[in-house]
C-alpha positions in Angstrom: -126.1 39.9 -102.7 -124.8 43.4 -104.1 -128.4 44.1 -105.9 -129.9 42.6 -102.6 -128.1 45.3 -100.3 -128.7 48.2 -102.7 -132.5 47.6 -102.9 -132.2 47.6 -99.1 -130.1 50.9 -98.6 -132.7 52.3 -101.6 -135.8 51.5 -99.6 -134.2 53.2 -96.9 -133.6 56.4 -98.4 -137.0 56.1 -99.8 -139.0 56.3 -96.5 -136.3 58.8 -94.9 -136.6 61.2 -98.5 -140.0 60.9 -98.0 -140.0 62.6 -94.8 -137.5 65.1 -95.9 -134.8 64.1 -93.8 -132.1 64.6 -96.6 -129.1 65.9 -94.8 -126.0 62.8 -94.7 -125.3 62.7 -91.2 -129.0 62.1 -91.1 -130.3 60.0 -94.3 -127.1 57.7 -93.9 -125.6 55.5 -91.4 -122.6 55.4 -93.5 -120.5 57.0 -90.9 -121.4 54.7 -88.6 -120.9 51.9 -90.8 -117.5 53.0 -91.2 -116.4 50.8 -88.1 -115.5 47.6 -88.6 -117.2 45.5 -86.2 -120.5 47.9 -87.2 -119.9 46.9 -90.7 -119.8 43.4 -89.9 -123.0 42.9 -87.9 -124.7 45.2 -91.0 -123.3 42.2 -93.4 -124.5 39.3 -90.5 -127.9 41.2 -90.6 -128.1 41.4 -94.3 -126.9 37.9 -95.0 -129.7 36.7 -92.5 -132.4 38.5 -93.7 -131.4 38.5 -97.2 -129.9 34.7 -97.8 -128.1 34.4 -101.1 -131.0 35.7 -103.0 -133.6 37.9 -102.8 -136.8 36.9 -101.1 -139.6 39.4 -101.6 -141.7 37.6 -98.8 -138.8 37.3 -96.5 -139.1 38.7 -93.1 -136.8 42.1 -93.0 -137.4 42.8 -89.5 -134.3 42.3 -88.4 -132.3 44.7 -90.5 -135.4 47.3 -90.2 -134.4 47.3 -86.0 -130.8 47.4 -87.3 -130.8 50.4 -89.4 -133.1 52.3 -87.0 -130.5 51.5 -84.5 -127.7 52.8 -86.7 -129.9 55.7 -87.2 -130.5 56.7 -83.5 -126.9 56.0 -82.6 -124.8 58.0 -85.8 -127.2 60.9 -84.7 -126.1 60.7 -81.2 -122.5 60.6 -82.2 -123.7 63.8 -83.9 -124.9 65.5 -81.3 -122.1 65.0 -78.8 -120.2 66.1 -82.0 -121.9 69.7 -82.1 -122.5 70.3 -78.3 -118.3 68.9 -78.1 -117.6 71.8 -80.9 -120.0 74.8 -79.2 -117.6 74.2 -75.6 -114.6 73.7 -77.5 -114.9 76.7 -79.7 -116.6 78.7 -76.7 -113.1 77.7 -74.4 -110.5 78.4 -77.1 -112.0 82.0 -77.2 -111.7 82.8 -73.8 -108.4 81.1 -73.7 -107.2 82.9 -76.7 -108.3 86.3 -75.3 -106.9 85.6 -72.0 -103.4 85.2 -74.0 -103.7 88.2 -75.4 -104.2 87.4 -79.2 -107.2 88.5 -81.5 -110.0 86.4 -81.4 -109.5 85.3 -84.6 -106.9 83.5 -83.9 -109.4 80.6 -82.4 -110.2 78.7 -85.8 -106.3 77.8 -85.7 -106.5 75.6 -82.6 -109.6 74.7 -83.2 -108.9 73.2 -86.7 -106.5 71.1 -84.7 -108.6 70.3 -81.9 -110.2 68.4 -84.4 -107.3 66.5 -85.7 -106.6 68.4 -88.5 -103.2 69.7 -90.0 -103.7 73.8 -90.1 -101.7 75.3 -93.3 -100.6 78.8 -93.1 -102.6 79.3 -96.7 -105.9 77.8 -95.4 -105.8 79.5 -92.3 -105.1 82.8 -94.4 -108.0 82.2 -96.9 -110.3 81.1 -94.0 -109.3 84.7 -92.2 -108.9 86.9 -95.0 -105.7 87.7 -93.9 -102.3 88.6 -95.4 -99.5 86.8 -95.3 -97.7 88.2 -92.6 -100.7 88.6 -90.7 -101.4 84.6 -90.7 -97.8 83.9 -90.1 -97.4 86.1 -87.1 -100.5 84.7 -85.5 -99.1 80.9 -86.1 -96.0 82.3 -85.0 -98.1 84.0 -81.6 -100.5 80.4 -80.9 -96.7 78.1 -81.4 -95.2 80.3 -79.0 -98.2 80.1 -76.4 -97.8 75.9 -77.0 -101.9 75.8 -78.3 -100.1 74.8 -82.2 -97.2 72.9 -82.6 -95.0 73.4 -86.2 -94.1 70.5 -87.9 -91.7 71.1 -91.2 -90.3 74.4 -92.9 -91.4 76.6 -96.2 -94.1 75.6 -98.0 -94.4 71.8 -96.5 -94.6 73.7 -92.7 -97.8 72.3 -91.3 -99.3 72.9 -87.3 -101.1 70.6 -85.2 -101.8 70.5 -81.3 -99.3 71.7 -79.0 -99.0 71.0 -75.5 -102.0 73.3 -74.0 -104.2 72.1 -76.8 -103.2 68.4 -76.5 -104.0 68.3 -72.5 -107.0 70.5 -73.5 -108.4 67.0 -75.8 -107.2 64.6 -73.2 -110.1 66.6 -70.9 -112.8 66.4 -73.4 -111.8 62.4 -74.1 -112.1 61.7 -70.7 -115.6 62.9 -70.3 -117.1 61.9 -73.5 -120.9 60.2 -72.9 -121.0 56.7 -73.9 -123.6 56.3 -76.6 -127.3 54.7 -75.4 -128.9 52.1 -76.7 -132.3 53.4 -77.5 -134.2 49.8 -78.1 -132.3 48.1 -74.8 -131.5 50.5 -72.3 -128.5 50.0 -69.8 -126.8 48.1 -72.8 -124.2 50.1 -74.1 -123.8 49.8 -78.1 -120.4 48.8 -79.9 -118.7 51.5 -81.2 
């Protein structure tokens, strides 16, 4: 079935290459695949279409509506993604400058916003900044509760603090289901 899934996926690529739509979030539903109940309807569709063997007469319709499903939905979870990091990005700037710290200081929170661990050293590379400049304005964002420290030295680590952490419960609660685009009013598993 391995071979039968890759010519799949390859005829896939084919017709979206074709077209020139190359970039991953937009060629692949791999992201989207990443769930597990997603991945097992993909295998359900597969093995129904596809049997044990390949069958090059076989009717393919049903993973053809799958994958342009997976399509449509991965690159609405893509939009909300980019509108999501515009307001985000957008708020943490005016909040930052309404705290009084340089404006630089918003890739810090933001980094966290988005779930991931901000380093002193990447934070510093990412600003060109010394380091007593990054560590002061770690030092500034943990005492104004957007970055919480986590560790000491060179294992010290930030995430979200309590302003960012109320400021992600906001944007959770208003996140836009997906829509299905082939049966409207039916909202797609995620």
């Amino acid at each position: 079935m391995a071979k039968e899934i890759g010519g799949y996926r390859a005829l896939q690529t084919l017709v979206l290459g074709r077209d020139k739509i190359t970039t991953p979030e937009f060629s692949s539903i791999e992201e989207w695949l990443g769930q597990h109940r997603v991945t097992v309807d993909y295998y359900d569709v597969l093995g129904a279409v596809g049997g044990r063997h390949w069958q090059p007469h076989g009717d393919t319709l049903a993973w053809v509506r799958f994958c342009l499903r997976a399509h449509h939905l991965q690159a609405q979870r893509v939009r909300q993604r980019l509108a999501e990091a515009g307001e985000v990005w957008t708020l943490l700037e005016g909040e930052v400058d309404r705290d009084g710290l340089n404006t630089r200081c918003v890739s810090a929170p933001y980094e966290a916003f988005v779930s991931r661990r901000v380093r002193r050293s990447r934070y510093q590379a990412d600003e060109d900044l010394s380091q007593g400049q990054a560590a002061r304005d770690l030092r500034d964002l943990t005492a104004k509760r957007w970055l919480q420290p986590y560790g000491e030295t060179k294992g010290r680590h930030y995430t979200a603090g309590p302003r960012l952490a109320r400021l992600k419960e906001e944007f959770a609660e208003r996140v836009t289901p997906l829509r299905n685009p082939y049966r409207p009013g039916v909202r797609p598993r995620s």
